[in-house]
C-alpha positions as CSV (number, residue, x, y, z in Angstrom):
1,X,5.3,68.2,90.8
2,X,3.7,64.8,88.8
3,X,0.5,64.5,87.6
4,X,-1.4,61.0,88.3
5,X,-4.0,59.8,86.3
6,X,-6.3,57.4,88.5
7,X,-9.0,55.6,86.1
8,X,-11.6,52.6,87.1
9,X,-12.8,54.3,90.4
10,X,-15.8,53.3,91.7
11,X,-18.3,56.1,91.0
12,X,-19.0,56.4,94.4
13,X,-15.5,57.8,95.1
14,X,-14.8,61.1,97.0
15,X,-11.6,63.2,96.4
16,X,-10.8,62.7,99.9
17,X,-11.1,59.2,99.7
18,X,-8.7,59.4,96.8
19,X,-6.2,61.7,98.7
20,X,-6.1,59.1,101.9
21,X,-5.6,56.2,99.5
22,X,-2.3,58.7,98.0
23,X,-1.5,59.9,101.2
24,X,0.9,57.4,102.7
25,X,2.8,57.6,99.5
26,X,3.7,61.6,99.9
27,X,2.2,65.1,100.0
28,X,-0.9,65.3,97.7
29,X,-1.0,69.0,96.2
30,X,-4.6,68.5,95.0
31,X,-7.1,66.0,93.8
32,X,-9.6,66.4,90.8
33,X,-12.4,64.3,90.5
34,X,-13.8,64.5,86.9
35,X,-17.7,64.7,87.4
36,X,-20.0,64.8,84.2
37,X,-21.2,68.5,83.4
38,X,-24.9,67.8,83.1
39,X,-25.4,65.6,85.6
40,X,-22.4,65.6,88.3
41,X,-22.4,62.4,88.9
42,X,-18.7,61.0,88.7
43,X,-16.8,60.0,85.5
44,X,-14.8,57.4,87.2
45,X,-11.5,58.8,86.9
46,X,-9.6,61.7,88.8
47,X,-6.1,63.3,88.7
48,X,-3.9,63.8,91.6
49,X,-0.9,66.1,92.1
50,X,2.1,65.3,94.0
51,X,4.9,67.8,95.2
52,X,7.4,65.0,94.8
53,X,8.2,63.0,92.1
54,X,9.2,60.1,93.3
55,X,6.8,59.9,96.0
56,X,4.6,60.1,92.9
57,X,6.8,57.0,91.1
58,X,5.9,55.1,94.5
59,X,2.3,55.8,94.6
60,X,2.0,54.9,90.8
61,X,3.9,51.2,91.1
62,X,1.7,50.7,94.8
63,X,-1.9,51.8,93.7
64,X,-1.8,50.4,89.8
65,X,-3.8,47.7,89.9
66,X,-4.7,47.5,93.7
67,X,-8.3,46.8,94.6
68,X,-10.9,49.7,96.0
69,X,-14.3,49.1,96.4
70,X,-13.9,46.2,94.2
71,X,-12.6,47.3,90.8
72,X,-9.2,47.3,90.0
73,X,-7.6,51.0,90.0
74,X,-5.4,52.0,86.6
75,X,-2.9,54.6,87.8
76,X,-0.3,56.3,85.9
77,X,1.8,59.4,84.8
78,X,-0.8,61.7,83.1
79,X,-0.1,62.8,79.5
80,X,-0.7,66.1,79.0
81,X,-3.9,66.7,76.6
82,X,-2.6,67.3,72.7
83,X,-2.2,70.5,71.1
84,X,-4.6,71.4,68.2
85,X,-7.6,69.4,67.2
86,X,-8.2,66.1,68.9
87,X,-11.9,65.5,71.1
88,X,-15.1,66.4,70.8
89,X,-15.8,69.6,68.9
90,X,-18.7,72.4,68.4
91,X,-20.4,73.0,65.8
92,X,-21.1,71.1,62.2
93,X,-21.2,67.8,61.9
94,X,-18.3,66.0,60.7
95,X,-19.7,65.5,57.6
96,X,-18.9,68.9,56.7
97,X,-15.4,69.0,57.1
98,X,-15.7,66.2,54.3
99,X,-17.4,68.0,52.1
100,X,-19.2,64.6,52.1
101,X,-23.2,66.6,51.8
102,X,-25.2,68.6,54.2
103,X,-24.8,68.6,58.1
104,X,-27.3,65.9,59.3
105,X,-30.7,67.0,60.4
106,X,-31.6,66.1,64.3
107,X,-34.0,63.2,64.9
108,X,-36.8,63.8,67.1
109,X,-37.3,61.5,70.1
110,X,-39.7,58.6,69.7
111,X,-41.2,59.0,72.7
């Protein structure tokens, strides 16, 4: 099993228009199209699992780089996310972990 990372999509992209473009390369375990978790909308990027891994190899060296809907796709081998910190946290503000003063006070919209 490889994990694909597939970055630059066109935000009007569909997992199944994903799998078809991985398809041809081998048998697609699943797709994952990252979609933003206020709005849904796509993040333009997905991940796609393959059974075999060097079906996977193939589809990587074929698709990185090749046109779809007019920008050019970045695939690779997904790294796995680090352990620990790393991101966007909750809570605080970073200025606390400093000890550089008091958390910043939210600004009211202008509007």
């Amino acid at each position: 099993m490889k994990n694909i990372f597939v970055g630059n999509l066109d935000f009007a992209a569909t997992e199944s228009s994903i799998r078809s473009l991985f398809e041809p390369y081998g048998n697609v375990e699943r797709v994952s199209l990252v979609t933003d978790r206020d709005t849904g909308r796509s993040r333009g990027f997905a991940f796609v699992e393959m059974t075999d891994a060097s079906q996977a190899d193939q589809a990587i060296a074929a698709l990185n780089g090749a046109d779809l809907n007019g920008r050019a796709l970045n695939v690779n081998e997904a790294r796995p996310k680090p352990q620990g910190g790393g991101g966007r946290g909750f809570g605080g503000s970073s200025r606390d972990s400093r000890g550089g003063g008091p958390p910043r006070q939210r600004r009211e919209p202008r509007w």
